[in-house]
N, C-alpha and C positions, 0 to 999 in steps of 0.2 A: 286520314281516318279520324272518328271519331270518338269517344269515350262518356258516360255522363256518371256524373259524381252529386258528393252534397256538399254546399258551403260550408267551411267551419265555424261562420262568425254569421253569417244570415241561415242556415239550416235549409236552403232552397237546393232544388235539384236542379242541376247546373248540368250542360252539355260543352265539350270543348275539342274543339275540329281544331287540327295543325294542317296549313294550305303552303307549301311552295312556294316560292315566287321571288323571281331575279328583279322585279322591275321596281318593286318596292326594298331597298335597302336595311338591313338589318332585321331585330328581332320587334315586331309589331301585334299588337293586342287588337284586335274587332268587337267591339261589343256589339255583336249583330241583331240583338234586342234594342239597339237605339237607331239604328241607320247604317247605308251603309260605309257612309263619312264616319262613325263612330271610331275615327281610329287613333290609339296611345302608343309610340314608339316605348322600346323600354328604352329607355334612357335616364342616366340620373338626374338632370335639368325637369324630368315631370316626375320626380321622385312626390310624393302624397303621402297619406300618416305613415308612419313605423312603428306602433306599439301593437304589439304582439304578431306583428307581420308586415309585409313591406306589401304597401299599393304605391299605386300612380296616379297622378290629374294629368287632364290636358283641356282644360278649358271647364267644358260641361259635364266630360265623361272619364268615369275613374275604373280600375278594375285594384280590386284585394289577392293579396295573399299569392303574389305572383312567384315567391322565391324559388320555389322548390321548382316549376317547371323550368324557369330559369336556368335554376342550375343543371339540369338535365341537358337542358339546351347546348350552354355554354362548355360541360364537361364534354361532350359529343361532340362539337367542335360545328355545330348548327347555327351560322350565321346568319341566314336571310332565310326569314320564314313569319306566317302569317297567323295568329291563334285568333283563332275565331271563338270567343265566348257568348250564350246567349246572356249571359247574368252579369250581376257588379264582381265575381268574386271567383277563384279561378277553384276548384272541388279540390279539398285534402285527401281522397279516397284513404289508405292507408296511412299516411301522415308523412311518407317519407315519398322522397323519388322516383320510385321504382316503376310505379305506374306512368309516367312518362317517358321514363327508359326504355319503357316497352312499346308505347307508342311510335316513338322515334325507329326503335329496332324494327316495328313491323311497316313502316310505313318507307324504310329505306334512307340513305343519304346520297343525295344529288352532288357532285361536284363541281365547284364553278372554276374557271380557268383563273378567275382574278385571285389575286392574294389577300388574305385576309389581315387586315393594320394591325399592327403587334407592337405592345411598347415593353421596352428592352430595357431592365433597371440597371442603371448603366453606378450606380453610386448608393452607397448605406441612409436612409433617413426613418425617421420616428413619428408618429400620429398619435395623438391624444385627443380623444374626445370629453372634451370637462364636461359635458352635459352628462352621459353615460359614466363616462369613466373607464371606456375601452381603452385599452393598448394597442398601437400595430407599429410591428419593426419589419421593414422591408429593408431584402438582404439581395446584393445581384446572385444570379444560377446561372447554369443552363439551361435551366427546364422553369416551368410548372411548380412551386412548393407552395404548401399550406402545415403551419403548424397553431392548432388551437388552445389555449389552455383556457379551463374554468372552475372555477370552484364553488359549490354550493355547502356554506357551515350547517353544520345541523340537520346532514341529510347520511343517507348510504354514501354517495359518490363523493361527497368532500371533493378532496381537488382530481383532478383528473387533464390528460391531453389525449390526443389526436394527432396524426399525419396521414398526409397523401404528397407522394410525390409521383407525380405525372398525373395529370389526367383522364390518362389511358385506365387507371388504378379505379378512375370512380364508381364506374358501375358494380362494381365486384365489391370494394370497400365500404363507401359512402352511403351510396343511393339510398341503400334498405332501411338505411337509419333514421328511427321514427320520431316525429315531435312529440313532446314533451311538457308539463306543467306541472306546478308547484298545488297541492291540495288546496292548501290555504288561498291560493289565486282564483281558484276556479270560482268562491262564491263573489269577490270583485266583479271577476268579468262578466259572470252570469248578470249582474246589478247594472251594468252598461250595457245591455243589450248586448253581448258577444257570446261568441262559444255555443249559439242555435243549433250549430250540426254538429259541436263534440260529444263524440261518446267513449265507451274502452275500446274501441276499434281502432279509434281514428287517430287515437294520443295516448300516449303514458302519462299516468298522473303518480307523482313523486310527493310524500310525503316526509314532514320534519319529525324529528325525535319527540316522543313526548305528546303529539299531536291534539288538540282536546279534544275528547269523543262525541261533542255536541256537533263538533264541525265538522267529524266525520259522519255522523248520521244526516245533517243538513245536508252532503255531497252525495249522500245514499241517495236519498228524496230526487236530487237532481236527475241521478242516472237512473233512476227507475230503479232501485235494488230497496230492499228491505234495513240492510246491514252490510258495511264494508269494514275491513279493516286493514293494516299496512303490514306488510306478508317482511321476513328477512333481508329481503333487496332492496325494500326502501319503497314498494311500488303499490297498489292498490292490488288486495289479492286477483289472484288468476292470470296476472299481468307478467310477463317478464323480459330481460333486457337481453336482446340479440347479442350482444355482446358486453362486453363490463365497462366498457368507455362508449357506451352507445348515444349519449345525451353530448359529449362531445365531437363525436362524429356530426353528429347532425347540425350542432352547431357551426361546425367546419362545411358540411351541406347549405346551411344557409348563409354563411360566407360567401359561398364561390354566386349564391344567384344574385345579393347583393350586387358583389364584383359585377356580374355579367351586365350590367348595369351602367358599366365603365366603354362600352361597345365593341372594345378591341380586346385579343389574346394582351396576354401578360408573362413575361418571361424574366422570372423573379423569383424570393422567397418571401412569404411574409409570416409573420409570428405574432398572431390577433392573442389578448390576454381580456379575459372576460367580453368576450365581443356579443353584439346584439343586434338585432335589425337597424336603431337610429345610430347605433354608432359604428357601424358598418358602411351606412349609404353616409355621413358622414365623413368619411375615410374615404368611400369613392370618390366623392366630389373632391377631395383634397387630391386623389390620383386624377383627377379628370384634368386638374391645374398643371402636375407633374407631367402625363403623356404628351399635353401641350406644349409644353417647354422642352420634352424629350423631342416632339418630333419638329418642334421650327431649328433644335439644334443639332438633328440626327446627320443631315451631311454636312456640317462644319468639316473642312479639310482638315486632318492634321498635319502639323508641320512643324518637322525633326530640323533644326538648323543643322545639326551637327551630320545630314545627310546629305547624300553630293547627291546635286539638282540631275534632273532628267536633261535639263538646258541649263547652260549659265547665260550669261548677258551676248558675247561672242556666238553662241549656239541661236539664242533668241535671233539675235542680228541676222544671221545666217540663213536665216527663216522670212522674215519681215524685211519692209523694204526699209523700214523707218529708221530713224536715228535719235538720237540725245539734240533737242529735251522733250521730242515728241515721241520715241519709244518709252513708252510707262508700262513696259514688261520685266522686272530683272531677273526670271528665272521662271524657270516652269519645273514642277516636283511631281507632278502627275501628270501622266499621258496615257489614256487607251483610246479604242477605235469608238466610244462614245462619251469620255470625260476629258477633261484638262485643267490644271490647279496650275496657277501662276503667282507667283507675288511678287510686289512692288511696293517699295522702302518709301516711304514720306516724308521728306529731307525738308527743312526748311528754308533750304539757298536756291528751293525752284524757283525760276521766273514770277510765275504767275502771283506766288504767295507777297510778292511786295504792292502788288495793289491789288488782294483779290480780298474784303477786309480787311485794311490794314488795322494791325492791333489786336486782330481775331482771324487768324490764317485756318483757312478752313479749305481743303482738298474741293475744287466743282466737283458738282454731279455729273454733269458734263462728260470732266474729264475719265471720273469713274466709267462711266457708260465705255469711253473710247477706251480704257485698261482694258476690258471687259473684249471689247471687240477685237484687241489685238491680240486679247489670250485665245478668244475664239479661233481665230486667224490662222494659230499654230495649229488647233484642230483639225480645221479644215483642210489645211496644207500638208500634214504631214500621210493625206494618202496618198500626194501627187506625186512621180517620180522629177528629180529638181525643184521641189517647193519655191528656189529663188527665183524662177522662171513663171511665176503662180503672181496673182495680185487676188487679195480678198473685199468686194465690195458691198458693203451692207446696205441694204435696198429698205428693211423697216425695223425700228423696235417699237417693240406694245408693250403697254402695261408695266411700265414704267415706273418704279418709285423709288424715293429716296428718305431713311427711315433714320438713318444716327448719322452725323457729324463723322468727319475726317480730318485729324490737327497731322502737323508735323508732330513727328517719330511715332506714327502709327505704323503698323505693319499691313498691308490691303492683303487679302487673300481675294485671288481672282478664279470662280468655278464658274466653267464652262460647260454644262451637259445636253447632248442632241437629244430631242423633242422628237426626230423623227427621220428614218434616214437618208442619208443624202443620194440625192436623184437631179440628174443635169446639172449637176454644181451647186444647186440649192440645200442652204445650210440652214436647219431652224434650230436655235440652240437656247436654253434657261441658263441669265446668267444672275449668278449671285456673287456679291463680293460681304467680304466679312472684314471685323477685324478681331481678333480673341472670339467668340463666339456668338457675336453681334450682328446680325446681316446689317450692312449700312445701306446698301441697295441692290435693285434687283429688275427683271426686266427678261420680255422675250427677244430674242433678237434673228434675225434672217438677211443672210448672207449670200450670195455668190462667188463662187471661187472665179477669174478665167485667166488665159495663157496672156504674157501682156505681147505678147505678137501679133493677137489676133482682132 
């Protein structure tokens, strides 16, 4: 469906179609007034200005003031979808959410079978922005939290918070809550060519104490009015605030489309302290570093010593045909019908380490790969009945790499997971070996089980 609005910062009458679509990946902007290549992922990598609202670049083509559908988006839980805009700049209609809420609601939500990537704050850390001077403390949850705080001296609101816990809360809580500005801002921005399409519709305009009356007749002139003046609540008369913390809610609104920015859910708490557009998509990009180091370390096996193995060495044996010093299995601590976790001690009285650089004993890759296939091995075998009757032959490994070092008194964690299931004995399995929570290497590998009788 479609909607058309007016820019807040170009004053243009803007149309903005939301399009479906599985085949393009995440949340993508069309500027169908330039072509129809015209296209910006939201992403924070094309993040573009941030003062007084968050746009994007992607080469030639930018679109403004993307937060708010954003966040509509992202609270909805609307992952793959296409915004078609004919202009540079996405319409404030009422200044808040809601108009997009409602678009989403009548146009329906699709379900796609895949999952949508989720980073899991797995640990307590801190963001400061010194350019802004934002705060943000992310906290692990179960869920979903946002808590805001801000304070403006010399106003009605002084300090004030906000919460939303879950995002299920946003439509009902959040959405309605409408942007906002400072009196004394508005002749600035008018002087940069901004704020074309604001009027008292589309924004709240917050006045300081004391205010000087030259500068409120100069904002009179702006809006078309004769004479304004600043009413009890701190607001330009006729104006008033949906609720009493309503400029931090919103704030908290333009959080989350910032965040959505980050591409993936968030299952966390965070506690933003004066937050703003530039130091918000700041804070993403510092989360976009974090998700990436959460998810190259998200199956790191854990491993309890003080847990009695699924297999010990005897067990392993009993499985395998191999022996000392060519079994490099000592135990296997995980086993289901598509995982297997094995570890193997790195002793430095092995064979190979007296001439494998001497003076710098370093584990082959090699032999990593064959760890790897013997942990496999126990996968494969453990659906056969007498495994010991079973030989596992590996036919290919791809994609192959070896990325850190293996010294003696390393610990190898060996993870084995099927790729796909097994059919005529054919085994595709991804294996990664670690050591603490270092992948050293990694690789696909494809196996055959058969009977050694036959």
């Amino acid at each position: 469906m479609s909607k058309k609005g007016t820019g807040l910062h170009t004053g243009r009458e803007l149309s903005i179609k939301m399009i479906p679509n599985s085949q393009i990946k995440g949340i993508v902007f069309l500027r169908s007034d330039l072509g129809e290549e015209a296209y910006i992922p939201a992403d924070i990598s094309n993040k573009g200005e941030t003062r007084r609202s968050t746009s994007l670049q992607k080469g030639d083509y930018s679109i403004g003031t993307v937060e708010h559908v954003l966040a509509a988006l992202y609270a909805n839980g609307v992952n793959d979808v296409i915004i078609d805009i004919d202009g540079p700049e996405i319409p404030i209609f009422d200044g808040s959410a809601s108009p997009f809420v409602a678009m989403i609601q009548e146009a329906g939500i699709e379900e796609w079978e895949e999952e949508a990537p989720s980073y899991v704050v797995q640990n307590e850390f801190k963001f400061h922005d010194e350019d802004s001077g934002a705060e943000y403390i992310v906290i692990p949850s179960d869920q979903f939290e946002l808590t805001v705080l801000v304070d403006f001296p010399n106003t009605s609101i002084a300090f004030q918070y906000a919460q939303l816990e879950g995002l299920e809360n946003f439509n009902n809580e959040i959405a309605g809550s409408r942007t906002f500005a400072m009196a004394e801002d508005l002749l600035q921005l008018a002087s940069e060519d901004l704020i074309k399409g604001g009027d008292l519709s589309n924004a709240l305009i917050l006045g300081t104490e004391n205010i000087a009356k030259d500068k409120l007749d100069i904002i009179a002139s702006k809006l078309g009015k004769t004479a304004i003046s600043i009413n009890e609540n701190g607001l330009i008369d006729g104006q008033e605030w949906t609720s009493k913390n309503e400029p931090a809610r919103h704030k908290l609104l333009d959080l989350i489309g910032d965040l959505a920015l980050l591409g993936v859910t968030i299952k966390g708490k965070i506690i933003a302290k004066k937050p703003g557009h530039a130091g918000n998509t700041a804070f993403t990009a510092f989360l976009r570093k974090k998700y990436l180091e959460y998810r190259k370390n998200k199956g790191v096996p854990k491993y309890d010593v003080n847990k009695a193995p699924i297999l010990d060495a005897e067990g392993v044996k009993a499985m395998l045909p191999h022996r000392y010093p060519f079994l490099l299995v000592d135990k296997i601590i995980e086993l289901t019908d598509n995982l297997v976790v094995g570890v193997k001690n790195i002793t430095f009285n092995e064979e190979f380490f007296q001439g494998h650089f001497p003076g710098n004993p370093i584990f082959p890759g090699v032999l990593q790969m064959e760890a790897l296939a013997q942990t496999g091995g126990i996968l494969a075998l453990h659906i056969v009945d007498e495994p010991a009757l079973w030989d596992t032959y590996f036919l290919k490994m791809d994609k192959v790499k070896f990325k850190n070092k293996v010294m003696p008194g390393d610990t190898l964690i060996l993870k084995m997971e099927l790729l796909s299931p097994i059919r005529r004995g054919i085994v595709q399995m991804q294996g990664t070996a670690y050591v603490g929570n270092k992948v050293v290497s990694e690789g696909e590998l494809v196996a055959q089980i058969i009977k050694r009788d036959q």
